[in-house]
C-alpha positions in Angstrom: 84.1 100.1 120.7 85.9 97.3 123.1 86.2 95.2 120.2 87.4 97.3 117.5 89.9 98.3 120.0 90.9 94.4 120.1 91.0 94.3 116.7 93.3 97.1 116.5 96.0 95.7 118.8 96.6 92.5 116.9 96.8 94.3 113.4 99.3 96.8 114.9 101.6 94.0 116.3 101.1 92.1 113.0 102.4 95.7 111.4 105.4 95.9 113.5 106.5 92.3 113.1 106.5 92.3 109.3 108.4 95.7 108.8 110.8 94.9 111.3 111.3 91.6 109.2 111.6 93.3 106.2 113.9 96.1 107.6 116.3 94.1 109.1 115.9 91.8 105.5 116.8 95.2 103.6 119.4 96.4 105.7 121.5 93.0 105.7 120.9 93.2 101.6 122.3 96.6 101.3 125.3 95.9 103.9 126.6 93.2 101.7 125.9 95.4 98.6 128.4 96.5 95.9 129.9 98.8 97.6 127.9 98.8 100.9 125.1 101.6 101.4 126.2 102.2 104.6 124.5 105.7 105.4 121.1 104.4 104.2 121.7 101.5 106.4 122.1 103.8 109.5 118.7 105.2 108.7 116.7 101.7 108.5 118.0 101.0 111.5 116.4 103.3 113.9 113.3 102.7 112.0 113.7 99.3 112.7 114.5 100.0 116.1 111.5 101.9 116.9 109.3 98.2 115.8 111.7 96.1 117.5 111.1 98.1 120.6 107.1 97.7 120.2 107.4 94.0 119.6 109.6 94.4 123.1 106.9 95.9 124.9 104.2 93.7 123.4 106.0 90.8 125.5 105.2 87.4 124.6 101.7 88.8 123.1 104.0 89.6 119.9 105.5 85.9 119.9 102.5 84.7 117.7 102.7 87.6 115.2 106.3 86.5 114.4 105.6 82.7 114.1 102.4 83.7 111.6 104.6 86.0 109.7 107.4 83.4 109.9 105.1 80.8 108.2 103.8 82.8 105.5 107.9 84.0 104.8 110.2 82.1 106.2 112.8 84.0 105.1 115.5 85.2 107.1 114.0 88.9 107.9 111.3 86.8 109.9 113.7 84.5 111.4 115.5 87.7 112.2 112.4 88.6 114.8 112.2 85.4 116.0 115.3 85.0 117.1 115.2 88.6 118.7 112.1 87.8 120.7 113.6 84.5 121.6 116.4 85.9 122.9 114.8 89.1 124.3 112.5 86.9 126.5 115.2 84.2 127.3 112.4 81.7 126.4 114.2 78.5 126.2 111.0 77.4 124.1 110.9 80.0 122.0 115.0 79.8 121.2 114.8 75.8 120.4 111.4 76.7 117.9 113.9 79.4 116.4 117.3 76.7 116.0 114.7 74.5 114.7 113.7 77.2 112.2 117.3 77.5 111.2 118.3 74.0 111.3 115.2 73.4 108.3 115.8 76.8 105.9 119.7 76.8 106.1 119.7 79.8 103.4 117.5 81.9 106.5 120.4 81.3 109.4 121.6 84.1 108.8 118.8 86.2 110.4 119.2 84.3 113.7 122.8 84.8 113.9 122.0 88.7 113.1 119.1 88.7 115.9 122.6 87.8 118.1 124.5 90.5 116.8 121.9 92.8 117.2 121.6 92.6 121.0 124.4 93.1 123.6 126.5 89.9 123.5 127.2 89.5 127.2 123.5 87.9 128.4 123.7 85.4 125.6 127.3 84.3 126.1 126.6 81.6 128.4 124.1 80.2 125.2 126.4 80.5 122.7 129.3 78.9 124.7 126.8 75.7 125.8 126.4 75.3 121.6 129.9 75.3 120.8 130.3 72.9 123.5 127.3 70.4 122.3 127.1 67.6 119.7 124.5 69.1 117.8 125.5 70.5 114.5 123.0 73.4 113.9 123.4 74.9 117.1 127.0 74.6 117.2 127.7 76.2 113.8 125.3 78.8 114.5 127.4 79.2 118.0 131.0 79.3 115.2 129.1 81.9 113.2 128.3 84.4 116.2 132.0 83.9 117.5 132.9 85.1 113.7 130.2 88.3 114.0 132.2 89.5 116.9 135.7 87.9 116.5 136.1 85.7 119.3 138.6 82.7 119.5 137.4 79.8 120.8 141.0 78.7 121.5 142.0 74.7 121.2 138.6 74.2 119.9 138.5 75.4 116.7 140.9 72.7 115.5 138.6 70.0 116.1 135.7 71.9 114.7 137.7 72.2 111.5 137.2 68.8 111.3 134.3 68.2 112.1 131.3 65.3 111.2 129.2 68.3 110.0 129.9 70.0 106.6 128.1 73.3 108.2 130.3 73.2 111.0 133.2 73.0 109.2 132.2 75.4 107.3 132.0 77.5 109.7 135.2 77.0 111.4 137.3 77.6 108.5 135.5 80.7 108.0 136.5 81.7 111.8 139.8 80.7 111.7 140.3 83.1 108.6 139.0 85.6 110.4 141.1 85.2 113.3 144.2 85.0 111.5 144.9 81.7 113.2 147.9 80.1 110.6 148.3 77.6 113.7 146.0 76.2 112.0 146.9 76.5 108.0 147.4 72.6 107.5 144.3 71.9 109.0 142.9 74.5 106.6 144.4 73.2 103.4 143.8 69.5 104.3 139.7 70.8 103.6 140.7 72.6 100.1 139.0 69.2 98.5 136.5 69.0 101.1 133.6 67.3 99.7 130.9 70.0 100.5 131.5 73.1 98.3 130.6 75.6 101.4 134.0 73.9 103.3 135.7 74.1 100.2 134.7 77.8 99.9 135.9 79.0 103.1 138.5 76.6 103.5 139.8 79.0 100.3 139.3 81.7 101.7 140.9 81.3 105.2 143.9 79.4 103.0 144.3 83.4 101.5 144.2 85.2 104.8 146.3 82.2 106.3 149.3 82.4 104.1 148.8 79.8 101.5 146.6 82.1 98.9 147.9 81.7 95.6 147.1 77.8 95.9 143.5 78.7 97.8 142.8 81.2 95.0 142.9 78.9 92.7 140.2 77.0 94.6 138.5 80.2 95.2 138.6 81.5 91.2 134.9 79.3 90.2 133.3 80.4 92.7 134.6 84.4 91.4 133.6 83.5 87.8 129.7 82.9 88.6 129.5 86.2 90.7 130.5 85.8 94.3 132.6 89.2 95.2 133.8 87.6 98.6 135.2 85.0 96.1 136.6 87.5 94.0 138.2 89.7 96.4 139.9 87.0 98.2 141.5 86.3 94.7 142.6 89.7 93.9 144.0 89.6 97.6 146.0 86.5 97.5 148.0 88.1 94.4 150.4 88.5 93.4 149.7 91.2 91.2 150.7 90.4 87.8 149.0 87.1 87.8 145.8 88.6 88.8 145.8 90.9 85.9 146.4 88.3 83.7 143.7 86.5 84.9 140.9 89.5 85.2 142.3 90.0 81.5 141.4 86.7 80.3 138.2 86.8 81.8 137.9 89.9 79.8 138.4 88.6 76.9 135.4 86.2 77.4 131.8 88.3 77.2 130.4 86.0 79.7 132.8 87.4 82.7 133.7 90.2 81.5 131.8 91.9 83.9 133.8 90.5 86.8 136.9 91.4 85.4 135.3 94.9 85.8 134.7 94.6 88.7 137.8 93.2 89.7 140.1 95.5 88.2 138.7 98.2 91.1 139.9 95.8 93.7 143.2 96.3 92.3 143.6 99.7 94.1 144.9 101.5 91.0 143.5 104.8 90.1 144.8 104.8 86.9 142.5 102.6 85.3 139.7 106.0 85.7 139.7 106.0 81.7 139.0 102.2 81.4 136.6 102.5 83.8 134.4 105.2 82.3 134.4 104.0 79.2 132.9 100.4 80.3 130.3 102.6 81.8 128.6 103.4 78.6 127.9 99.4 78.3 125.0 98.4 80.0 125.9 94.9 80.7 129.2 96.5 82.5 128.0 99.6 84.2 126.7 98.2 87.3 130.6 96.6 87.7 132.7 99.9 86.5 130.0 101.9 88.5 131.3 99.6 91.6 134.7 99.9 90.6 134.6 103.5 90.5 133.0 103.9 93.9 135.4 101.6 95.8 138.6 103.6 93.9 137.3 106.6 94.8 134.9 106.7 97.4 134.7 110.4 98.0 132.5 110.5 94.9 129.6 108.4 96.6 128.9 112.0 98.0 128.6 113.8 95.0 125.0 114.3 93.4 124.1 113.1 89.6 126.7 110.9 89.2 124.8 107.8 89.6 121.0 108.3 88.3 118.4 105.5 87.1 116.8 107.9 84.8 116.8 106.2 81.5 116.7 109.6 79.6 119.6 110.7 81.4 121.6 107.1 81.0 120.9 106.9 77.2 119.5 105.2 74.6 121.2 102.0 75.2 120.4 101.6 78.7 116.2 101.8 77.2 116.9 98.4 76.3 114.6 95.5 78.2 117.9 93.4 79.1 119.5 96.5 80.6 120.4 96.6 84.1 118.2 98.6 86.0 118.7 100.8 89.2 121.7 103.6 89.8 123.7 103.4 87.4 127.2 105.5 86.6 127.0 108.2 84.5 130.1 108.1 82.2 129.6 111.7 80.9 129.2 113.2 84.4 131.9 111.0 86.0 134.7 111.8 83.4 133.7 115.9 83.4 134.0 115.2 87.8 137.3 113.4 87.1 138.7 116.1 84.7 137.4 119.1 87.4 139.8 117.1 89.7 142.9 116.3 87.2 142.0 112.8 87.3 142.6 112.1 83.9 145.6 111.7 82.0 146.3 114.9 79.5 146.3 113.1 76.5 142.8 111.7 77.0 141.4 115.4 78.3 143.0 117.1 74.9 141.6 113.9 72.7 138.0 114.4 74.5 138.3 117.8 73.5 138.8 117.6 69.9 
């Protein structure tokens, strides 16, 4: 009995380290989703919650669950726990094995820098404050990133971090500086629109919008939009002015390959008036994942209403049957236009043509 018992205990911890990987994994996914799933994020969170808090009382017993799960996926869920225990413990150990972790899968940071967020900031200050005042590059762009999560200026600093030896630092920075509105430092900003690493060049563009220079930093911004990056695109659509974003979401309309973004992008327009348009890309698979989007972030009050999005295929038609259709929720063109026309959404004209 003793020993079944011993087995018991390690497969439970094992259990709660890889669904609170996973959670935390699927709840950053659907927080940066198109548009985010916000209330089904509130959900996996006190799910995730309840794991975190038995990895918690596990103590350091849980440490080596999250380094085995860590090996076999070292994906950013994992480094998620790790970086939770690290810091829950204030194992100095532990919290170098998880920078280390960061510093080798670059693409996993994130979940480190979310374990931060997750806990109360004040404990950890003194950490992140000792980063941003080091040499070393991973730690102190982890230390930038964290300052971005809860909007905290760093003051004189952040100018020499915009220039800094480290492309993820600078990175970094510009991102911060965006966020902070500081357009003291808008020259700084521009100077890295030609940066040499594409991630500086990225945010660099983006700041450059929030900063007051965006037309010239959209136009840095606009390849990144084309091959799918909505933070890309929105910063576009934001940086104006209006007429010349329309011409350019109608161009990329024009071309098969983007025309999904320009779907996409004409919701980030604000105007309601483009319902019609809208529902009638949602009868093309290739576009009704992007009008669908659209829709939602026009008029969010329909994210509420049942049957509009379904991934039935029956119920979606023929066409969406197809093996290169998009798969998942998907709008409903019928449904949304009969919601629209309940609400005198739609124009006359096209209410009287529909009937006919």
């Amino acid at each position: 009995m003793a020993s079944a018992r011993a087995r018991i205990v390690p497969d439970v911890l094992r259990e709660h380290a890889a669904l609170a990987a996973f959670q935390w994994a699927q709840r950053d996914n659907l927080a940066a989703a198109d548009p985010p799933a916000t209330d089904v994020v509130a959900g996996i969170d006190i799910r995730l919650e309840s794991n975190l808090d038995a990895l918690r009382i596990a103590g350091g017993d849980a440490w080596a669950f999250a380094i085995e799960q860590w090996i076999a996926y070292p994906e950013k869920g994992e480094l998620f726990v790790i970086g939770f225990l690290a810091l829950e413990f204030r194992d100095a150990d532990f919290i170098e094995q998880a920078v280390d972790f960061a510093r080798n899968h670059p693409d996993a940071d994130s979940g480190l820098i979310g374990a931060f967020r997750w806990l109360p900031p004040a404990p950890n200050a003194a950490l992140v404050r000792s980063w941003l005042a080091g040499i070393e590059p991973t730690r102190c762009g982890l230390a930038i990133a964290i300052l971005t999560e809860y909007r905290v200026d760093p003051g004189h600093r952040l100018a020499r971090l915009i220039d800094h030896d480290s492309a993820y630092v600078r990175a970094q920075a510009c991102r911060l500086a965006g966020t902070l509105g500081r357009r003291d430092l808008a020259d700084r900003i521009r100077g890295r629109l030609d940066d040499a690493s594409e991630a500086v060049r990225f945010w660099s563009g983006w700041a450059g919008v929030k900063l007051g220079f965006g037309v010239e930093a959209a136009e840095h911004l606009k390849p990144a939009a084309v091959k799918g990056s909505l933070e890309a695109l929105r910063a576009v659509v934001e940086a104006g002015p209006e007429t010349s974003v329309r011409a350019w979401l109608g161009g990329l309309f024009e071309v098969e390959a983007t025309r999904a973004i320009a779907v996409r992008g004409a919701g980030m327009l604000g105007d309601r008036s483009v319902l019609t348009w809208l529902i009638r890309q949602m009868s093309v698979p290739a576009l009704a994942p992007a009008a669908g989007a659209a829709f939602l972030q026009l008029f969010p009050e329909a994210a509420k209403e049942e049957g509009l999005f379904v991934a039935d295929l029956d119920v979606l038609g023929e066409a969406f049957q197809q093996d290169d259709a998009p798969s998942g929720e998907l709008p409903v063109a019928a449904r949304i236009k009969h919601w629209a026309d309940q609400r005198g959404m739609l124009p006359r004209k096209t209410i009287r043509a529909a009937a006919r």
